[in-house]
N, C-alpha and C positions, 0 to 999 in steps of 0.2 A: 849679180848672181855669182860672180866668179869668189868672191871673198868669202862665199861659204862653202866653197865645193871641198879645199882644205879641211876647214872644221869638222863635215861632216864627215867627208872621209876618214880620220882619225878616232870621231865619235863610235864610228859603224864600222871601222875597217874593214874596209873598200878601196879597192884602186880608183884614180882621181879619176879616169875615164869612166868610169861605171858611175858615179856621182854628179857628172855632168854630164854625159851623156844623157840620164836619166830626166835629171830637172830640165834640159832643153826638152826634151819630150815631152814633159809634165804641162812648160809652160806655154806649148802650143795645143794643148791641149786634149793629149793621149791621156786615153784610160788606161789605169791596172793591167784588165784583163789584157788589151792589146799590148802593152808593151811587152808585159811579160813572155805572151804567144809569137807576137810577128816583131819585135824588134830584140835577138836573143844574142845578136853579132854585136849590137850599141851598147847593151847594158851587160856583157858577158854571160848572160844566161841564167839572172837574177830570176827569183820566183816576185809573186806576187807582194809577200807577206817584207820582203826587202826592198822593192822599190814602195810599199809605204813606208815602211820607215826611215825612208831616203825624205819621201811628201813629208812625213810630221816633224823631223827634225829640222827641215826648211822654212818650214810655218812656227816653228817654237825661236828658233834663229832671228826670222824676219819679225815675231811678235817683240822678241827682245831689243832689237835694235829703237824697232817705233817705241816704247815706255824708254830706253836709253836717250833718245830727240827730243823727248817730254821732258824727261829729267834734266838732262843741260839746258834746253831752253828757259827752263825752271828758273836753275841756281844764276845764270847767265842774267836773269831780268833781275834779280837783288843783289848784284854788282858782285857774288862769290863764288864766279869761276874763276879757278886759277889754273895754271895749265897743269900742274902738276894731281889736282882733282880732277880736269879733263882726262888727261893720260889715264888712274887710274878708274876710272868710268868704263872709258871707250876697251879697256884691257877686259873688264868683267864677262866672264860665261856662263853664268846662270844670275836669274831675276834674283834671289837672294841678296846676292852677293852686291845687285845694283842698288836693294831698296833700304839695305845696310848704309851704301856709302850716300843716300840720298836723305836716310833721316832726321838729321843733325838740321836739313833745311827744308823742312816740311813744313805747310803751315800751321801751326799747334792750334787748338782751341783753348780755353782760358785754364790752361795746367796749373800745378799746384808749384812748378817750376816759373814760370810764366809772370803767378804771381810773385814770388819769392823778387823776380828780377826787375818788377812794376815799383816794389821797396826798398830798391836798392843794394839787394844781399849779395849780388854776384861776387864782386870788391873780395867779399867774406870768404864766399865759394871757393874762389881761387885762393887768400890764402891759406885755409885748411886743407884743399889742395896739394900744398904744399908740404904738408908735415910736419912745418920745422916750430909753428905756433906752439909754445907750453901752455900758456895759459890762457887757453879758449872764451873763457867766460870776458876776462877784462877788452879780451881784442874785439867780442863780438859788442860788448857793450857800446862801444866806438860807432855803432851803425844804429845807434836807437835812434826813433824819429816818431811821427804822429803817430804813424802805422804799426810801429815797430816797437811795443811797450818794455818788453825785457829779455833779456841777454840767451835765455831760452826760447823765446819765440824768432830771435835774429838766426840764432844757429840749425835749428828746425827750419827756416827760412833757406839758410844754404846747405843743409840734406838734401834739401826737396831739389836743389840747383843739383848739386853732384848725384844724384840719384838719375838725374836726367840723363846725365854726361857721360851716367855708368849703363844706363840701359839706349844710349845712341852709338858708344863705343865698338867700331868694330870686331876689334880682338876680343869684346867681352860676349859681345852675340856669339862668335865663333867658337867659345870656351862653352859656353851654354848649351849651344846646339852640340856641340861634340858629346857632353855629358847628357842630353836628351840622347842622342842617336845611340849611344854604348849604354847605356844602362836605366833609359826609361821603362817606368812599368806604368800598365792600364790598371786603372781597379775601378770600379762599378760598385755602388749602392743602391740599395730600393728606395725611394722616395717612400718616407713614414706614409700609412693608410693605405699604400698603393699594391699593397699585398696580392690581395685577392683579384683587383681588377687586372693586374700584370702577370697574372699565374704563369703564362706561356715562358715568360723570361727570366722563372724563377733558377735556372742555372748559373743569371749573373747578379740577383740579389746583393752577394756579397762576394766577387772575385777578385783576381789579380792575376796578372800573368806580364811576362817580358813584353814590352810592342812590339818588338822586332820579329817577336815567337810567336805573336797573335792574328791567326788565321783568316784571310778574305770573310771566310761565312761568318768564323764571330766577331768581328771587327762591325760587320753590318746590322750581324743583330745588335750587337752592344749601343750602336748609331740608329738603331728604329727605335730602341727600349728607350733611348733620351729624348726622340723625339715623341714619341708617345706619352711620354711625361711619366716615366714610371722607372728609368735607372737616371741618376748623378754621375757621369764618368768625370774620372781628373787622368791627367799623364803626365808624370814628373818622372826625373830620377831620384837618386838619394840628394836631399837639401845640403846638408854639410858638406857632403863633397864638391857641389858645387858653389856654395858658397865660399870655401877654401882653394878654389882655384880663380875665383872673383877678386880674393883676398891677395892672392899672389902677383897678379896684374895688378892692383891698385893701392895696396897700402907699403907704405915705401919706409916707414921709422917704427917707434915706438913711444911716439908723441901723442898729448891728448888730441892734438891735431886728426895721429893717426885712427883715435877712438872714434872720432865722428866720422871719418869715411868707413868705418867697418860697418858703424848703425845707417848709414847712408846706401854700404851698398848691401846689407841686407835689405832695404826697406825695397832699395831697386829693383831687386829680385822677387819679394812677396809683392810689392803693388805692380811694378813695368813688365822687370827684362821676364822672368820666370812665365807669368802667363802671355807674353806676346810667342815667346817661345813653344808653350804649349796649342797656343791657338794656331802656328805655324806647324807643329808634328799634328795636330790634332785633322787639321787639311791634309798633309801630304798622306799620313797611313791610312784616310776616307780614301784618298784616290788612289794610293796603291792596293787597298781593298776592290773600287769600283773596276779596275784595270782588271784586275784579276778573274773578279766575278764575270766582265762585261767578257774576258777571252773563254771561260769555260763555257758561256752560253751561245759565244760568235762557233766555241766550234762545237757544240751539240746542234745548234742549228743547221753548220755544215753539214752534221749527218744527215740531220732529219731528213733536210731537203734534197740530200743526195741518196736518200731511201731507194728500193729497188723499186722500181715501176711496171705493171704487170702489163702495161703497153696498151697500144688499141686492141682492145677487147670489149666485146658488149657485157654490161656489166647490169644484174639488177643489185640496188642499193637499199639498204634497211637501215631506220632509225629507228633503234627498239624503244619499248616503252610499255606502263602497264595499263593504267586506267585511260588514256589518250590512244592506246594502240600503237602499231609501230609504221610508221610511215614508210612505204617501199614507193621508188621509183627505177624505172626500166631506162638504160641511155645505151645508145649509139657506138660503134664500135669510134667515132670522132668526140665523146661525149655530151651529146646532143640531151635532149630530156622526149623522151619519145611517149611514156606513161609515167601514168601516178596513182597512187590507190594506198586505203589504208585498211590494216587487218589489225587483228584483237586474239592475237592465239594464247594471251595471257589471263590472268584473274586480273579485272572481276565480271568478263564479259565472257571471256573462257572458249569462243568463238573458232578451237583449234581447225577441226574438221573443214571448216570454211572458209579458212585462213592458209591450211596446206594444200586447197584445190587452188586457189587464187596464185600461194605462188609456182606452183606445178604448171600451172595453164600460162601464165609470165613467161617462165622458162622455155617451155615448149616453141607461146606465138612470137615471143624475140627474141627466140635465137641466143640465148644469156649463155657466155660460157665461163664465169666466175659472181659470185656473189660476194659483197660488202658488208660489213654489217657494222656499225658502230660501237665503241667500249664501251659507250655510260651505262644508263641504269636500264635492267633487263638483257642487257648484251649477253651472259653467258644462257640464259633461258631461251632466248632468239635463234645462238648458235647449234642449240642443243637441240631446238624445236626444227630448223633448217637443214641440218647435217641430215635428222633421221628419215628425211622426204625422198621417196624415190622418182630420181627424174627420168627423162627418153635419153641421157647423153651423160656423160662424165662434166661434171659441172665443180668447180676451185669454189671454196669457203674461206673466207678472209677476215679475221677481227682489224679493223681500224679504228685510228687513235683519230680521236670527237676533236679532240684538243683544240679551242681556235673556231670549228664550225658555227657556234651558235653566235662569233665575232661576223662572219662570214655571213653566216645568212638573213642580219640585221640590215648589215651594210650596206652604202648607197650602190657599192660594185655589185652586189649579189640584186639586190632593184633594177639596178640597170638591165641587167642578165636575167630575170625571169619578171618582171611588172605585173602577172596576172598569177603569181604564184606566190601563195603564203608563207613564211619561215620556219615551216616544218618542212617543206620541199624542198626548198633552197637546201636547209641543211640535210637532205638524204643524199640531194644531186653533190653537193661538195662534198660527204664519204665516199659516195660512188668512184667520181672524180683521184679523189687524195690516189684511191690505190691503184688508176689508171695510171696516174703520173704525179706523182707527189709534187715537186717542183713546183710544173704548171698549176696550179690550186693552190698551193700554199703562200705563194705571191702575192697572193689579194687580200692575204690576210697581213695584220701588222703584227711583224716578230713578236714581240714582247707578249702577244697576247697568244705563243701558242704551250706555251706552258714548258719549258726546257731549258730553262735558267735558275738562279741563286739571286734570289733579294733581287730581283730584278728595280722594281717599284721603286730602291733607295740608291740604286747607282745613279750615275752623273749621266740624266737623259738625252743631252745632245752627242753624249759619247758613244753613250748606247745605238743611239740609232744612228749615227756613223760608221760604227762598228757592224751592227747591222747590217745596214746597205750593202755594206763592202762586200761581206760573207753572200748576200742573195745575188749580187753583182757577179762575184766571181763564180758563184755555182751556176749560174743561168750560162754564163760564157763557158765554162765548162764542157755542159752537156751539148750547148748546141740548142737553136730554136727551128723549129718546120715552118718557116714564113708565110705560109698559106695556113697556116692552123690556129698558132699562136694567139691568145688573146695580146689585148693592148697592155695589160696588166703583165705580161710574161715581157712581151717588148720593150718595155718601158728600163727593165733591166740589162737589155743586151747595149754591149759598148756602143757610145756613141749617138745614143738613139733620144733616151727621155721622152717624156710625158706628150708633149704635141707631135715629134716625128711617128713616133710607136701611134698616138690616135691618125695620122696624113696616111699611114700604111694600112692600115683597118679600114681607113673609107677609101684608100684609092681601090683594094681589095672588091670592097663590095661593088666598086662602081664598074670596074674593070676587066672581074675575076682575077683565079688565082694567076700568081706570078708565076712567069715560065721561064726566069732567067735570072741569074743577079745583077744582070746589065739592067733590068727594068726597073730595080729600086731606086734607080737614077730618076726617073718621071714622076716621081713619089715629091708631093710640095712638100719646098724647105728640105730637101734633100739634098745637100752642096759634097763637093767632092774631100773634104775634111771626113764629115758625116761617115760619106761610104767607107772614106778608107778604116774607118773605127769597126764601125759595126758589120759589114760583108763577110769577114773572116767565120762569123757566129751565127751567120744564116743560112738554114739548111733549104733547099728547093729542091725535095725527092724524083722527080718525074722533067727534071730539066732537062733539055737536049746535050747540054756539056756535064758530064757525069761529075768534074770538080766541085759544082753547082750545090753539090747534097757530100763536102766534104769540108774540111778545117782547112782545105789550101785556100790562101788567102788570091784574089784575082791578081793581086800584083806577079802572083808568082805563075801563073797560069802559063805564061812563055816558057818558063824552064822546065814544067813539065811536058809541053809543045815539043818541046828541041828533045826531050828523053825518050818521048814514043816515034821521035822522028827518026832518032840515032837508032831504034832498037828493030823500026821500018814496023813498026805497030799505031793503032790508034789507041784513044788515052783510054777507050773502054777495055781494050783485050791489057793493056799495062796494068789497069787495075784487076782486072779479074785473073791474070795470068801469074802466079807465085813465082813461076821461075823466072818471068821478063823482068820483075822487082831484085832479082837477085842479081841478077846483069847488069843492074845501075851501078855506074863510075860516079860515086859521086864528086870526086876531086874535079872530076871534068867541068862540073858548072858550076863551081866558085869562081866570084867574080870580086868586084868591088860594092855592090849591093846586096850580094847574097852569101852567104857563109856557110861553112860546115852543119853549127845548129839549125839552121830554117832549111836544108838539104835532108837533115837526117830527120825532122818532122816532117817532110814531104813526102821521104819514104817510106815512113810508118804511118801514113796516113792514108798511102796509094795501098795497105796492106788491107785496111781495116776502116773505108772511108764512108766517113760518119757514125762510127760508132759509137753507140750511148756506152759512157765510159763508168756506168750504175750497172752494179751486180743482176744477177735474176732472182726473182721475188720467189721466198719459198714459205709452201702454207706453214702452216704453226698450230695449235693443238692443246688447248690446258689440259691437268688434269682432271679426268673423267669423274664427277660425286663431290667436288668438291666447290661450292659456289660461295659460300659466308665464311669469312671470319671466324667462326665458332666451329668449322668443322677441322679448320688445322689444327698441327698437334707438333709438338714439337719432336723432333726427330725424321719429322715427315719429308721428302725427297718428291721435289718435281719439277715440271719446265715451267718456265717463264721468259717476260721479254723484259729488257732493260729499256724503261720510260725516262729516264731524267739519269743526267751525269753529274757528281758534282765533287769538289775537292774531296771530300768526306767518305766518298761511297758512291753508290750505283743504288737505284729505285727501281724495285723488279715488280711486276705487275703478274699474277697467278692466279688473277679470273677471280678474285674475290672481292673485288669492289673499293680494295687498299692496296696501294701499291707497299710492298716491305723495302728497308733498307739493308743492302749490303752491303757493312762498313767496311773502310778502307781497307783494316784489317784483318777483312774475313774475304776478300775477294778470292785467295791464291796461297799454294801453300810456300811462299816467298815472301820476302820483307817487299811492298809497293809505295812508289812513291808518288804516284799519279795512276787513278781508276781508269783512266783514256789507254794506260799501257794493258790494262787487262780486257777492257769489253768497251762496244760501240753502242751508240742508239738504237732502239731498237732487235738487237742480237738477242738471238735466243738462247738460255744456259738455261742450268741446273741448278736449284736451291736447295739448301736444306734449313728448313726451321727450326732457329733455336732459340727465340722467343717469342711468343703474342701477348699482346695487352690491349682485348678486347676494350675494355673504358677507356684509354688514351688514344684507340686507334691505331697502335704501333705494331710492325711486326718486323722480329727480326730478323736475316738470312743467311746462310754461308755459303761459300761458294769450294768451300776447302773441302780437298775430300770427295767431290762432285765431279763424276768424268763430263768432259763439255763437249 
């Protein structure tokens, strides 16, 4: 460990403490959330997002070393380590740099070098090599044999060798890749016939643009269009130039010697070096593409799921619809499924009259004090038809986003969770559910499938859902779980826990009741004292005797708040509920050797405000009124919407017409932007203004300039 605490530190600059302190924590097996929360004295008070990148440059580190043990062991068994290839091996910091000095003793398959060397031509190779040979023809004739009929097929013989030599050559890769990285361009063709079948990607038919200037999103389309068989990409730079710096390393006279390494290291370049080189950028700009994509979707899912929750509230939930009807179900202020029933206030059953008593008499016998309705199809008709019902009580109207639900109520989780209820239930109770607590709900579904990314489908899927993880991991620790409530699916996220501790808590739960302490999550099988210390910090127990119990203090720390209501001659409930005994904390007084300034100053903003869901409060929303289709916008038109999807490009605003429009980058603001995330969030409500539709394409366009927010 200690031999990378250096590297990484100067990689990430970081002080060497923060770097090791981290990875010892890593590799006993602390999570993200925890360190970042309860260990902020060890690692200086690193966020999340730093001690990962402390983990993956460990793991990139330690993967290098193991392919560096491969490789020596390699060159080592065919008797060509030397120490001075040892040295510059074990010296190398990036895989390139290793699989450069390793190529030279690879084991080739039956190459056109390979063969050359099978005839005898090397002898040759080298001396043209040399450049001093004039007259090339007489010297190669020298090397004629069975195989070897004349003086041009011996010197084509040793191309084919020096070709090797020029595409194995360190300095020559390094010449290459430099003229790749400064001056490569992408250019995309249609595949002849593929016209029509490819229409969507008719923007890269025939392109070109700089790599380097070539954007996450078109990079990935450019990368489906190929594999869809319907664009040809190439990435080179300008040839000449690189073949003029090819030329500069290796041709040493002005001998016909020196003629045959020029056609040698041309040929190097059009058969070897050029496309190993391209197939090397052609991988890295996928993955600095996928990188890119996989962060603007890790953090619109931070929104989503950090959406505003309207709390326990008894909620009735609609899943609109027209010729099937719209599915309403009645849940529980814990979201329980208490009724179900389905009404038809749409054509072509037209059932309204009988459909606005059913949900009147709902409202009335439970007690409903917000309603849900789902976005898809019939959502603004549903809302229109709901709004205008008069009920006995002031009652909240809420459009929720479908997105992911019909993933949800197929699922073996949503089975589990209702067995005798069909998948139009399931998915009313999981709308319902979403705008009780977004979070809790959206956890059972698999990210990718809730619709809030770019090219999701063509990024690098174990990265993705790494990435992923991460983001639900940190949001769950975040917010904080009610350990008496929480499904196994919420648990299963909180530090420390996973998939069989989170199910041990659910059935100790049932067999038990609820927990009255977080001393009791001890009794919990497979619950060891590692375990707690991970996950206790993030479980909340509202009705516990120790009011800590339903706060972010971590139990460790439960003494030093003991010693604070003792000094102040209070107990720890009047400390928390008293503003001015929190002002009277000395926090200097209980810094120790365990405890520090930062886990002091989060104790005392936590005695201020303890357990507070740290998500905004959910405010209703409103389209505008007469406008439902496509066809009835007009451009110049002005109204609200909500922002569905973020993406480099622009922002996706959704205005009740069944299309969500784009607000490109450069209509967001009447400023130059350089990232949509600096102007609007997921889900936020603005102002549009329409300034194009293209009813047959489906497209509409929006501005956001000019539009007070």
């Amino acid at each position: 460990m200690k031999k990378y605490i250096e590297l990484i530190q100067k990689s990430l600059h970081l002080q060497a403490f923060q770097v090791e302190n981290t990875m010892q924590l890593l590799s006993e097996g602390a999570t993200l959330p925890f360190i970042a929360r309860y260990r902020k004295e060890m690692t200086g008070s690193m966020d999340e997002v730093q001690i990962a990148n402390i983990k993956e440059e460990w793991t990139r580190l330690t993967d290098l070393d193991k392919r560096r043990e491969g490789i020596i062991e390699n060159i080592d068994k065919q008797g060509k380590l030397t120490d001075e290839l040892r040295s510059r091996l074990m010296d190398c910091k990036e895989m390139n740099q290793l699989e450069d000095l390793y190529l030279p003793y690879k084991q080739k398959r039956k190459t056109r070098a390979v063969k050359a060397r099978e005839k005898g031509l090397e002898p040759l190779a080298k001396i043209l090599m040399k450049q001093v040979e004039c007259d090339v023809e007489t010297c190669a004739s020298q090397f004629l044999s069975d195989e070897v009929s004349n003086a041009e097929e011996a010197l084509q013989g040793a191309r084919d060798i020096i070709a090797e030599w020029v595409n194995e050559n360190e300095l020559a890769r390094n010449a290459v890749r430099a003229s790749f990285q400064r001056q490569a361009v992408i250019r995309s063709k249609v595949i002849k016939g593929k016209e029509t079948e490819g229409i969507k990607f008719k923007d890269y038919f025939d392109s070109e643009e700089s790599l380097k200037r070539c954007a996450s999103h078109r990079m990935l389309a450019l990368r489906r269009g190929e594999a869809e068989g319907i664009l040809r990409i190439e990435i080179a730079p300008d040839q000449e130039e690189v073949l003029e710096r090819l030329e500069r390393i290796f041709v040493k006279g002005n001998t016909e010697s020196s003629r045959q390494v020029e056609l040698a290291i041309k040929d190097a370049y059009k058969r070897l070096l050029g496309s190993s080189i391209e197939t090397e950028f052609a991988k890295l700009s996928k993955e600095t593409a996928d990188k890119e994509a996989i962060r603007v979707f890790s953090e619109n899912l931070r929104q989503l799921l950090l959406s505003s929750p309207l709390g326990q509230k008894r909620v009735l939930a609609l899943d609109p619809g027209f010729r099937s009807g719209c599915k309403v179900v009645c849940l529980d202020a814990q979201g329980n499924l208490v009724h179900n029933e389905t009404i038809y206030p749409h054509p072509p059953q037209n059932q309204a009259k009988m459909a606005a008593k059913k949900i009147t008499n709902m409202v009335e016998t439970y007690d409903i004090q917000a309603i849900a309705i789902g976005n898809g199809t019939a959502s603004r008709e549903t809302e229109r038809f709901v709004t205008n019902l008069h009920y006995d009580r002031k009652v909240q109207v809420f459009v929720v986003s479908e997105a992911g639900a019909s993933i949800y109520s197929a699922s073996k989780v949503a089975r589990e969770e209702f067995p005798e209820y069909d998948i139009t239930v399931r998915g009313a109770v999981s709308i319902g559910r979403r705008l009780m607590d977004p979070l809790a709900e959206l956890v059972k579904i698999d990210a990718k499938s809730i619709g809030v990314g770019q090219y999701q489908h063509d990024v690098d899927q174990n990265l993705l859902k790494q990435s992923l993880d991460q983001v639900v991991e940190s949001c769950v620790n975040k917010v904080g779980v009610n350990l008496n409530t929480a499904s196994k699916h919420l648990l299963n996220y909180v530090s420390g826990l996973g998939p069989q501790l989170a199910q041990n808590i659910v059935d100790y739960r049932s067999e038990n009741g609820a927990f009255t302490s977080r001393k009791e999550i001890m009794k919990v099988k497979r619950m060891g004292a590692k375990a707690f210390e991970q996950c206790a910090g993030f479980l909340r127990i509202p009705n516990s005797d120790d009011p800590l119990d339903n706060s972010a203090v971590h139990p460790e720390s439960y003494g030093t708040v003991k010693n604070m209501a003792k000094d102040l001659n209070c107990t720890i409930a009047n400390l928390i509920a008293d503003a001015n005994l929190h002002k009277q904390i000395d926090l200097n007084k209980y810094v120790s050797e365990e405890v520090g300034l930062p886990t002091l100053k989060d104790i005392q903003e936590e005695l201020e405000k303890p357990g507070r869901d740290p998500r905004t409060i959910i405010k209703v929303f409103q389209f505008k009124e007469g406008i439902y289709k496509m066809e009835q916008l007009e451009v110049g038109m002005e109204m609200p919407g909500i922002v569905t999807n973020i993406t480099n490009f622009g922002a996706f605003v959704d205005v009740g017409v069944k299309q969500d429009g784009l607000v490109h980058i450069s209509q967001l603001a009447n400023r130059f932007v350089s990232n949509p995330a600096e102007v609007v969030q997921l889900h936020q409500h603005v102002q549009v203004k329409v300034i194009e539709v293209d009813v047959a394409r489906k497209r509409i366009q929006f501005s956001m300039k000019d539009c007070e927010q």
